[in-house]
N, C-alpha and C positions, 0 to 999 in steps of 0.2 A: 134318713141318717145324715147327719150332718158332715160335711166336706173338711176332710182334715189340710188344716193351712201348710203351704208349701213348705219345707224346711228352709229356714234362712244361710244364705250361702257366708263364711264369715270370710271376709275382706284378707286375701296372703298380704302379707305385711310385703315393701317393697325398699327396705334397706338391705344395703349388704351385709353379709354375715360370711365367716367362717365354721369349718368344722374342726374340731381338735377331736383325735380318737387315741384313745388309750385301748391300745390293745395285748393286753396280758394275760399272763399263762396258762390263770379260771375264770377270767370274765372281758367280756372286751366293754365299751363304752364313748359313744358317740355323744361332744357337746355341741350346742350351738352356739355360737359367740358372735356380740355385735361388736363394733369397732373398738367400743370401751371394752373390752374384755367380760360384759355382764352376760349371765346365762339365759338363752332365749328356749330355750328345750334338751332336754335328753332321753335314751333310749339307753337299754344296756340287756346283753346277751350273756349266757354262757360261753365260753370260749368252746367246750364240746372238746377240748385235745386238739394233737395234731394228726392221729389216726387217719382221717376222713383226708385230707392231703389239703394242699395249698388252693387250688382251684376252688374247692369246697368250701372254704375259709373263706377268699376275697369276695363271694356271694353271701358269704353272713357280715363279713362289715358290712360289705354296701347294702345289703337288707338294713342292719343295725342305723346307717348315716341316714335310709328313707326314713327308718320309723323316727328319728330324732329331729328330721325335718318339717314333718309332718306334726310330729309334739310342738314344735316351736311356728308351725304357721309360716314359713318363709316360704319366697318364691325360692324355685333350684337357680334359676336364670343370675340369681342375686347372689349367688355361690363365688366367695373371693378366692376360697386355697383350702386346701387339706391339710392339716399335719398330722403325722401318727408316731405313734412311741411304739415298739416293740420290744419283746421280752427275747433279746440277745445282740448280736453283732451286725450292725448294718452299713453299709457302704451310703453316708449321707446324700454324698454328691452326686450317685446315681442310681438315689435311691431305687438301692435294692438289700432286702431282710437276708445277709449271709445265712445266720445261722441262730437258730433259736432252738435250744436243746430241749427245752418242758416240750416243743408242740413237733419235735423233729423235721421241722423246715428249712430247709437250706437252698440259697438263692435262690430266694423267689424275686419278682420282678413287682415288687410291691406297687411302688412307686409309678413308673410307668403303666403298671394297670389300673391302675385309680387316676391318672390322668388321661387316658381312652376314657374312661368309663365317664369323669363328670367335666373332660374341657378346662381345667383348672389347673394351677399352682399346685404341688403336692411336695408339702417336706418329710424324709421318714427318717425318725432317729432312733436311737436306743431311749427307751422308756425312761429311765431315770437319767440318762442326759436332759430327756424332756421335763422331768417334772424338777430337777437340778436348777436347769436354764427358767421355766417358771416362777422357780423361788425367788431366782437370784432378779430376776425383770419386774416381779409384780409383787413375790410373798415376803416371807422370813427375810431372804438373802439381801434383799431391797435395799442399797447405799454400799454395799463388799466390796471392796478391792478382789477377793478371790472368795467363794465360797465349794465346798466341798458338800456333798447330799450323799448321803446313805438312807437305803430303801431296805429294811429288811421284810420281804413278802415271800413268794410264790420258791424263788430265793433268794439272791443277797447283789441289788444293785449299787453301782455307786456313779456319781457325776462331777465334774471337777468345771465350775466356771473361771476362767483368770481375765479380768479386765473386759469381759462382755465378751468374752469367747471363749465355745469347748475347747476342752481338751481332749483331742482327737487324732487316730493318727490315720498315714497320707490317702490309707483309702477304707479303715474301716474305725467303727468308734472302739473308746476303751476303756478306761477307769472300770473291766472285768475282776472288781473283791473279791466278789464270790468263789471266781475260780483259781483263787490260790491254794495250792495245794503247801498244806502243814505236816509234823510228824503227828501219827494218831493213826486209828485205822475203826472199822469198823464192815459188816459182811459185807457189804456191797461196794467197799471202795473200790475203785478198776486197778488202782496200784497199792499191795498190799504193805504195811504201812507209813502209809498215808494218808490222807483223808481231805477233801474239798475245804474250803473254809466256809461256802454256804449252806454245806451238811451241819455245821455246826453252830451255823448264828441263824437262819432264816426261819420262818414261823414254819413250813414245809419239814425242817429240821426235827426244830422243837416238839411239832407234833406228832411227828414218827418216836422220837424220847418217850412222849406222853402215851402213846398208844401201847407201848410193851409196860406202860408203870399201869395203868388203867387194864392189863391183862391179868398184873401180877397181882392186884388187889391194893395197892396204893394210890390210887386215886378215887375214889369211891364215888366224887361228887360230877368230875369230868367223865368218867366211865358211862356216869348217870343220864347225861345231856349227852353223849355220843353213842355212846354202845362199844367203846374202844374202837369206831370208824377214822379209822383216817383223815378221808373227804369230811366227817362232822366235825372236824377240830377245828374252828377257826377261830381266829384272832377272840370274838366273844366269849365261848366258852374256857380257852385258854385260861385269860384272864380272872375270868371268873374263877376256875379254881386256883388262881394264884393269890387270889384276892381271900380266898376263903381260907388260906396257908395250909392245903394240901401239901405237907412238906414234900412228896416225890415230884410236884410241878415248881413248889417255887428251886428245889435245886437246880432242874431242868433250865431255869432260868438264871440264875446266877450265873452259872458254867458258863451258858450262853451269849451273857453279857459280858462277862471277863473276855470269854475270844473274842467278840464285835470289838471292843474296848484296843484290845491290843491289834487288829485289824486296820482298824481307824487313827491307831499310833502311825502304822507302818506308813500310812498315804499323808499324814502330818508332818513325820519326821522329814521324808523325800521334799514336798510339796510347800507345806507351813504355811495354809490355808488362815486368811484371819477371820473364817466363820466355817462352822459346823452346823449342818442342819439335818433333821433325823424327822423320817416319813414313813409311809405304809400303814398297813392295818393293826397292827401290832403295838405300833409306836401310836397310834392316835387312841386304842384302848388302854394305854399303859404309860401317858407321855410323861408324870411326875418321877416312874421309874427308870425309863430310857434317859431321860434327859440327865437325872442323877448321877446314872451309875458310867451314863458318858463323860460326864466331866469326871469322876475319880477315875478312871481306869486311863481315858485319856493323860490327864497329872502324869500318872503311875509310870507310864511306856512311852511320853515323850520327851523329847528332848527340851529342858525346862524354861530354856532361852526362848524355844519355837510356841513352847506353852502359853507362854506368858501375853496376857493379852486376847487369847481366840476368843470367841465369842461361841456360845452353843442355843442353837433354837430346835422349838420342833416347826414343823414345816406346816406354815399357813392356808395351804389354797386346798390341803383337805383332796378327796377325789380328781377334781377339776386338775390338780396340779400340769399329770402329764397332756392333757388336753390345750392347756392356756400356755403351758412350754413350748409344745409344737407348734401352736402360731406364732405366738412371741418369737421363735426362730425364723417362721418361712417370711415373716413381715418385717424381721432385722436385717434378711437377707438379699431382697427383691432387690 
């Protein structure tokens, strides 16, 4: 029998690299980034909820950062900094995750345990200040005087960059859309009503709309691709029957779009950002729509002097956004 030849061992690459980790509400997501910002490997998990507690969690990033290291061939030794986005309220400066309502987490010591664990630099921001601050360094935002990022996902982020820095306050982040509460109501509001404004704009939203129309027999072709599941409605199939002019999905969407629309007034009129830029899963299934119906509704509810001039993009960097934000932050700030 012939002697099977040794496996060749392949050579860990020995430049520095960073990790950028996007960590949101259903899926977290480890990149590897070389100095140029280019992508050297990734790994991506289900987020699993916040059920399972915080403990439980910081063992599935740092699972997640091995497998993404491993994908990319780097030495760990070569490890420059961490940055991580998450999905709620964080105390940047010491980094720690206030409050993240999808995963029910409140101060955790994010930050600090991820610098025990790899010896390293570790920035933790709110996700969409991350993928905000990416646009505005690498993507879309590139050359702003100020740019403004809306994220409509999981539910409804927003970022505000002015002159190469957040807009943040003294100890935790904010530009919180999502959580402005409007007149409206609906069963689960906590104040009856009222109603959140990312119950009403975020793909989360949307698809809870879509799952009572796909019960009633108005969606026939979404119902088809889901089963009227909740968790099966993502951004894809959404689309899809919107595309297909299931009329009970595309009003789902227009309503949708008018609140975003007048949302995104309310942070222009205060602000009077000279660029807009629109991200997420939603907006990159649907960007000729979103970007649309944000310039008319934007017109509609701002002030026409502050109007005048803004620019609107969808947001370039795709996935990577909040990954390439969070370094672009911890390497703006060293």
């Amino acid at each position: 029998m012939a002697k099977k030849s040794p496996a060749k061992k392949i050579a860990l690459s020995g430049k520095p690299f960073w990790v950028g980790f996007d960590f949101g509400g259903t899926k977290m997501m480890a990149v590897i980034l070389d100095a140029d910002y280019n992508v050297l490997g990734t790994a991506r998990k289900s987020t699993q909820g916040g059920g399972k507690g915080a403990a439980r969690g910081i063992k599935r990033i740092q699972a997640t950062i091995e497998e993404a290291m491993a994908n990319a061939n780097v030495r760990p030794a070569k490890m420059q900094g961490i940055g991580i986005g998450c999905p709620g309220t964080v105390n940047t400066e010491k980094g720690i995750l206030i409050h993240a309502p999808n995963l029910n987490w409140k101060r955790v010591m994010l930050g600090p345990e991820l610098e025990k664990l790899y010896k390293c630099p570790v920035a933790v921001l709110n996700d969409v200040d991350a993928g905000t601050y990416g646009e505005y360094t690498l993507g879309a935002g590139k050359g702003s005087r100020s740019l403004l990022g809306v994220f409509p996902g999981t539910g409804l982020g927003a970022g505000f960059v002015y002159d190469g820095n957040l807009i943040r306050g003294a100890n935790v982040s904010c530009m919180e859309l999502g959580m402005i509460y409007v007149p409206g109501t609906h069963l689960s509001s906590a104040f009856p009503g009222y109603v959140l404004f990312e119950d009403l704009t975020s793909r989360l939203g949307i698809a809870a709309a879509a799952s009572v129309e796909c019960t009633r027999g108005n969606a026939p072709l979404l119902d088809a691709k889901t089963n009227a599941v909740l968790k099966e409605m993502r951004s894809k199939a959404l689309s899809t029957s919107f595309n297909a002019h299931e009329r009970a999905t595309e009003t789902i969407f227009l309503n949708s779009l008018q609140y975003l629309g007048m949302g995104i007034s309310m942070v222009a009129n205060l602000m009077a950002p000279d660029h807009i830029t629109l991200g997420g899963g939603l907006v990159e299934e649907m960007p000729k729509l979103y970007l649309q119906a944000m310039r008319e509704q934007v017109e509609r509810f701002t002030v026409p002097e502050i109007y005048r001039g803004m620019k609107f993009s969808i947001a370039k960097l795709g996935n990577t956004a909040v990954a390439c934000g969070s370094i672009a932050w911890l390497r703006a700030k060293k």
